[in-house]
ZATI-180945 format. One record per residue (C-alpha): residue number from 1; x, y, z. Coordinates in steps of 0.2 Angstrom, whole numbers, plus 2048, in hexadecimal, padded with zeros to 3 digits. Example, Ala and Ser with C-alpha at 12.3 -4.5 7.8 and 13.67 -1.06 7.14 Angstrom:
ZATI-180945
<pos=1; X=83E; Y=7EA; Z=827> $
<pos=2; X=844; Y=7FB; Z=824> $
//
This chain:
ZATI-180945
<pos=1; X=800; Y=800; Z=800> $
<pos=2; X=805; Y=811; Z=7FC> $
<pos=3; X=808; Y=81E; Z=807> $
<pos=4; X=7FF; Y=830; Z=804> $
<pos=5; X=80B; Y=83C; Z=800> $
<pos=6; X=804; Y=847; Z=80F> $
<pos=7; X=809; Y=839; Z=819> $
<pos=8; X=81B; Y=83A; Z=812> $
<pos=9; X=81A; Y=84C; Z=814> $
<pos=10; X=816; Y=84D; Z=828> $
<pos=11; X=824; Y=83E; Z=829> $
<pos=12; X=831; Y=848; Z=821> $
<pos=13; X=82E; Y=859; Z=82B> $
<pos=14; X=830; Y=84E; Z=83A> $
<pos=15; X=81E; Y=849; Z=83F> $
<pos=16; X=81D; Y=840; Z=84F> $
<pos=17; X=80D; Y=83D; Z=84D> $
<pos=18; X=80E; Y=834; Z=83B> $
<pos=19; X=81F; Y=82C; Z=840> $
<pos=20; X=815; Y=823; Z=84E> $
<pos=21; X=80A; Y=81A; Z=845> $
<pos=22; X=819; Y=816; Z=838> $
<pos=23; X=820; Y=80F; Z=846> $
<pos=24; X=810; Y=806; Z=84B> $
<pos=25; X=80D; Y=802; Z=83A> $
<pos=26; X=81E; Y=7F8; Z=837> $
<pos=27; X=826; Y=7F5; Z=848> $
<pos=28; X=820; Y=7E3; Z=849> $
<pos=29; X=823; Y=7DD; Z=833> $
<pos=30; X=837; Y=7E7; Z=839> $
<pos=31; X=839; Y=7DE; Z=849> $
<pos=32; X=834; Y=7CC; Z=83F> $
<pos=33; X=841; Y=7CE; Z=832> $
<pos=34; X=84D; Y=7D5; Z=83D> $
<pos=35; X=849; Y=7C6; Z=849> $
<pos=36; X=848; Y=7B9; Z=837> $
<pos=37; X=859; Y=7BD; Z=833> $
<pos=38; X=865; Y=7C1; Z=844> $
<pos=39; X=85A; Y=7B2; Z=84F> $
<pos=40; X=85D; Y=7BD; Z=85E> $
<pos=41; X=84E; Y=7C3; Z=867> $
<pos=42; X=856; Y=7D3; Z=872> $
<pos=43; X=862; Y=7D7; Z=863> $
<pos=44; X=852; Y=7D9; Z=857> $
<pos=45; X=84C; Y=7E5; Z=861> $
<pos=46; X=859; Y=7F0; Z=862> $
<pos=47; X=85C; Y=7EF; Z=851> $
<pos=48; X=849; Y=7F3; Z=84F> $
<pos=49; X=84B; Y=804; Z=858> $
<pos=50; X=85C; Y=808; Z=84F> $
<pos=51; X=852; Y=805; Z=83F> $
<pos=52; X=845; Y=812; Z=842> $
<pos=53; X=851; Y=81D; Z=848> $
<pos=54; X=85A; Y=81D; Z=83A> $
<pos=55; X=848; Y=81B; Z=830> $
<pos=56; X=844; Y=82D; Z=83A> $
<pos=57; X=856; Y=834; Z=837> $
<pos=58; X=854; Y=835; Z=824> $
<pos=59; X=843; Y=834; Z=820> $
<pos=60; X=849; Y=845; Z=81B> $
<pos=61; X=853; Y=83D; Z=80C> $
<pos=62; X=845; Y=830; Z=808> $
<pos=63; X=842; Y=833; Z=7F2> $
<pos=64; X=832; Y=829; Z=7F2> $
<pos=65; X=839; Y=81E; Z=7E7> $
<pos=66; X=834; Y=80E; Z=7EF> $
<pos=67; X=826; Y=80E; Z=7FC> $
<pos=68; X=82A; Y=810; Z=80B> $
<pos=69; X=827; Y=7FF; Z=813> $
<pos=70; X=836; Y=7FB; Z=806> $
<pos=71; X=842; Y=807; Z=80C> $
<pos=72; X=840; Y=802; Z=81E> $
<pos=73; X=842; Y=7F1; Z=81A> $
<pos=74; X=852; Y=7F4; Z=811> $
<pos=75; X=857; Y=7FC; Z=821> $
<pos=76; X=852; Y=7EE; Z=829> $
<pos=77; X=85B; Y=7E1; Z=820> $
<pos=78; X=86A; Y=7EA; Z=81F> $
<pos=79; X=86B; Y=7EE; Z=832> $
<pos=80; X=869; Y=7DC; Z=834> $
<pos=81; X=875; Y=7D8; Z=828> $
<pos=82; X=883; Y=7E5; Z=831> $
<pos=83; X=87F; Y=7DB; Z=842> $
<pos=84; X=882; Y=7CB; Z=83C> $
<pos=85; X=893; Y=7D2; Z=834> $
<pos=86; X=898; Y=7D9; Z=845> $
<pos=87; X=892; Y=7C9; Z=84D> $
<pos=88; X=89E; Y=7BD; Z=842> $
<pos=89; X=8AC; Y=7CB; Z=846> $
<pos=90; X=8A8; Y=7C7; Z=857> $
<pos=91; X=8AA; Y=7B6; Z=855> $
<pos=92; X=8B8; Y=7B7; Z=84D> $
<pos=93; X=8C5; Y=7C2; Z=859> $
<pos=94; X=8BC; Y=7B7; Z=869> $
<pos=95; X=8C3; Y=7A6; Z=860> $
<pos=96; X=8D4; Y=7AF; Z=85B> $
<pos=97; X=8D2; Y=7B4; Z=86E> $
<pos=98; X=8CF; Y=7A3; Z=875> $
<pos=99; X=8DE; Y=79C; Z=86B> $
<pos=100; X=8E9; Y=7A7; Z=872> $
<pos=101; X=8E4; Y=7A6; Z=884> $
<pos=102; X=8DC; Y=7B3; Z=886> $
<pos=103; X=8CC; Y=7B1; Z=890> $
<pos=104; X=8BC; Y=7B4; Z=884> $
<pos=105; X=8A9; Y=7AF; Z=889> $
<pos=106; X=8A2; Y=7A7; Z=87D> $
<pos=107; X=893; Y=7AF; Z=875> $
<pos=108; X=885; Y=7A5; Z=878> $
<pos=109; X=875; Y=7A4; Z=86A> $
<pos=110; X=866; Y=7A7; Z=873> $
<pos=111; X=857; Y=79A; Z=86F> $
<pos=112; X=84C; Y=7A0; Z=862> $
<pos=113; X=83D; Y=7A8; Z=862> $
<pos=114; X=835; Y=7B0; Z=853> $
<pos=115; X=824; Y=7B7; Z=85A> $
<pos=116; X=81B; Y=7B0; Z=848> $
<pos=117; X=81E; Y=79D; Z=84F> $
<pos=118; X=811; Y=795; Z=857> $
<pos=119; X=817; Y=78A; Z=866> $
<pos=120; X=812; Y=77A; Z=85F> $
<pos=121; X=81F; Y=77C; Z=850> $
<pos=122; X=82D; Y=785; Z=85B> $
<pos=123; X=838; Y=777; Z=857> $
<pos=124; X=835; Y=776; Z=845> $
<pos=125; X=834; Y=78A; Z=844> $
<pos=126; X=846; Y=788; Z=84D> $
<pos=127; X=84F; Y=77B; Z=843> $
<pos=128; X=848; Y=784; Z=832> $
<pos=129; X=850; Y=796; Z=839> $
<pos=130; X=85F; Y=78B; Z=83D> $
<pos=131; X=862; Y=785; Z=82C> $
<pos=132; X=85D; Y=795; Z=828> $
<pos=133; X=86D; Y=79B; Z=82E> $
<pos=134; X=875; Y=790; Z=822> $
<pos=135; X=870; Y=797; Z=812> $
<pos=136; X=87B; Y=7A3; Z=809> $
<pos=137; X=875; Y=7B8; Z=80D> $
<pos=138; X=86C; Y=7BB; Z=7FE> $
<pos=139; X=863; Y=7AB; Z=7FD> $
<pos=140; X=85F; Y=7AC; Z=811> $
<pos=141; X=859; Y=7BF; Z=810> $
<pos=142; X=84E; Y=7BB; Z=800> $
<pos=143; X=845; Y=7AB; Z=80A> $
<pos=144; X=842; Y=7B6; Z=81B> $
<pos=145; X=839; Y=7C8; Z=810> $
<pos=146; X=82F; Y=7BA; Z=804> $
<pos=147; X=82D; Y=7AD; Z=80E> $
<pos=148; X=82D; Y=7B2; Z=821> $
<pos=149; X=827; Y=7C1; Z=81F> $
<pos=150; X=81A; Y=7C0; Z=810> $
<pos=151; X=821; Y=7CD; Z=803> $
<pos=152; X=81E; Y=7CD; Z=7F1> $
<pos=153; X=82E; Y=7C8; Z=7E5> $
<pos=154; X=82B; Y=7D9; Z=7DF> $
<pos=155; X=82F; Y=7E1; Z=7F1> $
<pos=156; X=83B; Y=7D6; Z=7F8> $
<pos=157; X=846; Y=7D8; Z=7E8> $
<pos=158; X=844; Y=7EF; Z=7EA> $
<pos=159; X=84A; Y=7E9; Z=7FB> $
<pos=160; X=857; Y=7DF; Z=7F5> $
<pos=161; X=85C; Y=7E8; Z=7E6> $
<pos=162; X=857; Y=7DA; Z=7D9> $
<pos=163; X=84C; Y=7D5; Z=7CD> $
<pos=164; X=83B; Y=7CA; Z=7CF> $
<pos=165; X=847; Y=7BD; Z=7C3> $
<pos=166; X=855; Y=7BE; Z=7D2> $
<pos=167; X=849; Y=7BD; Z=7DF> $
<pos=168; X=840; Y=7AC; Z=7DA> $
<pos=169; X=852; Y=7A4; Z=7D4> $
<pos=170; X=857; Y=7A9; Z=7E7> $
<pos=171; X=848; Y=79F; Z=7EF> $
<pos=172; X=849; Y=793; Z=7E4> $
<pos=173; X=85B; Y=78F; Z=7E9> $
<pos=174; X=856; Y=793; Z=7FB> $
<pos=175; X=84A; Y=788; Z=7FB> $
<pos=176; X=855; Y=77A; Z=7F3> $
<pos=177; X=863; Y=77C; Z=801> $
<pos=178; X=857; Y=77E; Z=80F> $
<pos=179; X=850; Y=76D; Z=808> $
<pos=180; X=862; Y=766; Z=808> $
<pos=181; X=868; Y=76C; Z=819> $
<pos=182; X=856; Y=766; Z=822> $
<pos=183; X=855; Y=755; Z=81B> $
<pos=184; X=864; Y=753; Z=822> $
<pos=185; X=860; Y=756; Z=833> $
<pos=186; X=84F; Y=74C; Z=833> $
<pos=187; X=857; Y=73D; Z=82A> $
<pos=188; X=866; Y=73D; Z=836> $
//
């Protein structure tokens, strides 16, 4: 759905009335692709709030060129994305640190919770957002906007910069690999 430009208007001016119900309008579809993608609950939500920070930061240079469900996603995404990057940096200077003595607490992954699961299929929801993990970034960004959070091929590749071609090659593929990696585990 489109936003009226008088909408766009009174966000851009700085609106706190209008960039509440943005806020209220999208919090929950951000928090479940932040959620989709990092698998940490508490880490989601601040990367929720730094999103609509950054959403009410430069609404000023918003072109309406894409909706604006589109452009927050794409802040979304890429937020995520960032995390995860600082995450295996992380990871990575605490193993160097471990091997050289030095004493490091491991980072533990919390349990997963995505708040779209119902409980009976917690363990299922949970192995599928384990293999999840497993798919290379683009394959595994494409399955959580289409898949997970119901997007059209069309919105999910504005998000993704790619074409509806791209996007249907990528969950095919996706879909291929998590086919691979989950058979694996149920047949073992």
């Amino acid at each position: 759905m489109a936003e009226p430009s008088d909408f766009v208007d009174l966000l851009k001016s700085g609106d706190q009335h209008a960039f509440a119900q943005l806020v209220d309008r999208y919090q929950q579809p951000v928090y479940n692709t932040i959620v989709s993608i990092t698998q940490h609950a508490q880490d989601a939500e601040d990367l929720a709030q730094e999103v609509f920070l950054q959403v009410y930061r430069s609404m000023g240079g918003f072109r309406g060129e894409a909706k604006i469900s589109t452009w927050i996603y794409r802040i979304a995404v890429t937020k995520s994305l960032e995390w995860e990057r600082k995450k295996k940096a992380k990871k990575a200077i605490g193993y160097f640190k471990n091997l050289i003595g030095l004493d490091h607490q491991a980072d533990q992954l919390a349990e997963f919770h995505h708040p779209g699961v119902a409980l009976a299929h917690k363990e299922n929801a949970s192995m599928l957002f384990k293999a999840m993990q497993s798919l290379p970034e683009n394959q595994r960004i494409a399955f959580v906007l289409i898949k997970a959070e119901g997007l059209s091929y069309q919105e999910a590749g504005l998000i993704m910069g790619k074409s509806v071609k791209s996007m249907e090659g990528l969950i095919q593929r996706a879909k291929e690999n998590l086919q691979q990696t989950l058979k694996k585990h149920y047949l073992s």
